[in-house]
C-alpha positions in Angstrom: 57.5 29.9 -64.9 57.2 33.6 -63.9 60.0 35.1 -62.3 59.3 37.8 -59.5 62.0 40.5 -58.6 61.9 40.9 -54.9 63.2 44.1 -53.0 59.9 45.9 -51.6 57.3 44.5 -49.4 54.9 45.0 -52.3 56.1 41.7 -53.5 54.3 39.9 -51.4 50.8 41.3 -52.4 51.2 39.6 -55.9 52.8 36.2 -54.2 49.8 35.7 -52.1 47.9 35.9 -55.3 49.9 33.9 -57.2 50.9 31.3 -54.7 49.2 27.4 -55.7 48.2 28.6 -58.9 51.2 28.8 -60.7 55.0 28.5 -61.0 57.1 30.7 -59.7 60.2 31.8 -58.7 61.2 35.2 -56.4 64.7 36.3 -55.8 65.7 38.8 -53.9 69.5 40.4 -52.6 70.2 39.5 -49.4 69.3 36.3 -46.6 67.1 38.9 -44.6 64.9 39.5 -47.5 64.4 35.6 -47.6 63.7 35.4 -44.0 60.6 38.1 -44.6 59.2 35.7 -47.8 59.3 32.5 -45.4 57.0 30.2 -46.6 57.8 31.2 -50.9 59.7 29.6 -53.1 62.2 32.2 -52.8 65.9 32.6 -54.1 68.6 34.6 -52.8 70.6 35.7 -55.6 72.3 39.0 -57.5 72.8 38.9 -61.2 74.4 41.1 -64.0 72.1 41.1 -67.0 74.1 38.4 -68.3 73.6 36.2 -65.8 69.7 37.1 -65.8 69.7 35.6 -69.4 71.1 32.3 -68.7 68.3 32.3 -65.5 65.6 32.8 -67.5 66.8 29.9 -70.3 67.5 27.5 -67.4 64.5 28.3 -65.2 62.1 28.5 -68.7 61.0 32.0 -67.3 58.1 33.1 -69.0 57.2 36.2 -67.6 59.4 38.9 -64.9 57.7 40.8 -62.6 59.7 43.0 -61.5 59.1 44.3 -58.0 62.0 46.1 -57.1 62.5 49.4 -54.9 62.0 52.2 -57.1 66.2 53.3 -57.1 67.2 49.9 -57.9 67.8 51.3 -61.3 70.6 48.8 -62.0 68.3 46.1 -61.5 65.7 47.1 -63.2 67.3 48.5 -66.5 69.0 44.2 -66.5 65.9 42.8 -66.0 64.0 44.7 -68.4 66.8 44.3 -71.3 67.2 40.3 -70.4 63.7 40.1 -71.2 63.5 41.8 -73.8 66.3 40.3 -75.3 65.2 36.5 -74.6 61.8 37.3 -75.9 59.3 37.3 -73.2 56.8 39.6 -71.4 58.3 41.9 -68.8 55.9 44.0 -66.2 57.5 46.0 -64.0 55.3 47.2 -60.6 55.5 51.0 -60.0 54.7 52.2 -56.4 52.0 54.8 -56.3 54.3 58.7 -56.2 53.5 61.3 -53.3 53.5 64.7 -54.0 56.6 66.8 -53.2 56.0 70.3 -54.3 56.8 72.8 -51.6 59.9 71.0 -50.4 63.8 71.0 -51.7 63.9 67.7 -54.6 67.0 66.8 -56.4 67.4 65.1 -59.4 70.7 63.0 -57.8 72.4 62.0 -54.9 74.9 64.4 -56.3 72.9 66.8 -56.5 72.1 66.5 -52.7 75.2 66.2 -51.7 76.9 69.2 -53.1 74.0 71.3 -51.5 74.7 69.8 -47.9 78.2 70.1 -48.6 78.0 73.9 -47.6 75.5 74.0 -45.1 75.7 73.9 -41.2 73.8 71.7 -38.9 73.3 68.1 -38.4 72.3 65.9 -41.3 69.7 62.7 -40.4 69.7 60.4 -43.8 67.2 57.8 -44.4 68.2 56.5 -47.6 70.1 53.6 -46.8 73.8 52.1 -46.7 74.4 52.1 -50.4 74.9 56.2 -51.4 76.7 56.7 -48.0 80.7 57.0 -49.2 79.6 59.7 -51.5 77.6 61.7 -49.0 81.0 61.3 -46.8 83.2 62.0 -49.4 81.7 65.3 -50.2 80.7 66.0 -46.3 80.7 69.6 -45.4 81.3 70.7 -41.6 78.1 69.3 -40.3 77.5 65.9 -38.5 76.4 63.0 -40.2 73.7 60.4 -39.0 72.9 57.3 -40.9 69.9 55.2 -40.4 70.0 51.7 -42.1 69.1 48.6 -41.5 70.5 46.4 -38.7 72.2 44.0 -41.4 75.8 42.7 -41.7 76.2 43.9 -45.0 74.8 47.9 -44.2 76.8 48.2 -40.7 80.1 46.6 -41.9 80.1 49.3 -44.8 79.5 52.1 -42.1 82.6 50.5 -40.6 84.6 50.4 -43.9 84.0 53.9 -44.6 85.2 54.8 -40.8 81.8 56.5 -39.7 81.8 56.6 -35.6 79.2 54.2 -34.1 77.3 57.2 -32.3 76.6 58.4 -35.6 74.9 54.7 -36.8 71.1 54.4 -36.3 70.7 50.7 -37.1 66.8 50.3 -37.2 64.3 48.4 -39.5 61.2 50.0 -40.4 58.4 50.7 -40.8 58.8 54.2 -38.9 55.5 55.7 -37.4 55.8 59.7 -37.2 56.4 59.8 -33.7 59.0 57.5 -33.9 60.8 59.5 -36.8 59.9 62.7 -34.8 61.7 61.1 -31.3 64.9 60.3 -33.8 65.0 63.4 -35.9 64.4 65.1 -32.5 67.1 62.9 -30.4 70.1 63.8 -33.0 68.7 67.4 -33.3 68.3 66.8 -37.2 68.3 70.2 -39.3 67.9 68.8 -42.2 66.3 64.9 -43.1 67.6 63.4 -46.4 65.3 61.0 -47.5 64.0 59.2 -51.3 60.4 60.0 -52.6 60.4 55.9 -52.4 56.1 56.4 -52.5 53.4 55.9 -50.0 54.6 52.5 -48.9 58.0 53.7 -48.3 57.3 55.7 -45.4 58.0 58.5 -47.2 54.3 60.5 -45.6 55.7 60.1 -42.1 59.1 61.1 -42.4 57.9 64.8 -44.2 55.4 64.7 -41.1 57.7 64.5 -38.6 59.8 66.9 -40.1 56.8 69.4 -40.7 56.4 68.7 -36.7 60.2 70.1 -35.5 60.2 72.3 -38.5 63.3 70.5 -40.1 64.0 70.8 -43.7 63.0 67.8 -45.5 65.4 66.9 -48.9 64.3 64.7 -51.1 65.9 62.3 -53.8 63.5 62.4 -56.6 62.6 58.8 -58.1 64.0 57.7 -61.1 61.9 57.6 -64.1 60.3 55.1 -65.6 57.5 53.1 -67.3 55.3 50.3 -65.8 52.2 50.0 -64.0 50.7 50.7 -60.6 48.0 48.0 -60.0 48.5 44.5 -58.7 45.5 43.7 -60.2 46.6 45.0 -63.5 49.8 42.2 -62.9 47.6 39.7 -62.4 45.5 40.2 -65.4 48.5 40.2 -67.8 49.7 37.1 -66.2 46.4 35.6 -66.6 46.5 36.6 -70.3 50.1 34.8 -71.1 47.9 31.8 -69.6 50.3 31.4 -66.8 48.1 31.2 -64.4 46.3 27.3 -63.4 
């Protein structure tokens, strides 16, 4: 069986491929990311590496494909040593970078937040519920607005962590320019935090619509890592293991 890491809407280029011709297995985090691979033979559930092991002994994985977002380091680094470790071929997907000279990077969320910690101004972030305590923990005097995704899990953790409701975008994506622009423009945004989470992540149209208002765009630079950057090139080494009918 191959086993397919779920967590960007990449994954469903190589399901559509693989669908009918083999077994397979996709798991992904959370209930909504089932609902959008309706129709798969889909799984929600969250492992430790441990727990990844015993997966691939009782599912007789053959193969991971790991399509993860590109910060799901944790995920990734588990996947790749359970595979390793129980002996069989692991391919991880790599989304296609974006160029990001010219504009403020940091190597951390850290990093980020130590720089915004001194500044003025109103703060839009696009990066998600999970990095938001530290960005509140080390919040300076300006305002704070979180977009995230209209899920139990990301707006009961804005509530946990006390953040007012008025300062809460929950929207899911994708974001066109002008609709970045209106939101950027609406919580007059002087500087837009966001990942360099590559050309499918929406990444182009948020440093648009901030080139637009002139807003400072800061960006979270992707992790580093090895893998490749082709569906195609997925397919063929599945097709080489033989996994493929």
């Amino acid at each position: 069986m191959i086993w397919v890491i779920g967590g960007t809407s990449d994954v469903k280029k190589i399901l559509f491929l693989i669908h009918g011709k083999t077994d397979y297995t996709v798991t992904v985090a959370t209930d909504e990311g089932k609902r959008e691979l309706e129709g798969y033979n889909c799984l929600v559930k969250k492992m430790n590496c441990d727990e990844m092991k015993v997966f691939i002994r009782d599912f007789s994985v053959k193969a991971v494909v790991d399509m993860s977002h590109p910060f799901a380091v944790e995920v990734t680094r588990n996947a790749r040593k359970a595979a390793q470790e129980e002996g069989i071929e692991y391919i991880r997907f790599l989304r296609k970078g974006v160029k990001t000279e010219g504009y403020r990077v940091f190597e951390t969320f850290e990093e980020c937040a130590h720089y915004l910690k001194e500044k003025e101004g109103n703060v839009f972030f696009t990066i998600g519920s999970k990095n938001i305590e530290l960005f509140e923990r080390m919040k300076g005097n300006g305002r704070y607005v979180y977009r995230i995704l209209p899920t139990e899990f990301s707006i009961s953790r804005c509530k946990e962590l006390n953040i007012p409701m008025e300062n809460i975008v929950a929207m899911k994506g994708p974001f066109s320019v002008q609709l970045n622009a209106a939101l950027f423009k609406e919580y007059e945004a002087k500087y837009v935090v966001m990942k360099e989470s590559g050309e499918e992540g929406g990444f182009r149209e948020k440093i648009k619509a901030c080139e637009i208002l002139g807003i400072e765009p800061l960006v979270i630079k992707r992790p580093e890592e090895s893998g490749v950057q082709s569906i195609e090139e997925i397919l063929n080494r599945i097709k080489k293991l033989g996994l493929i009918k």
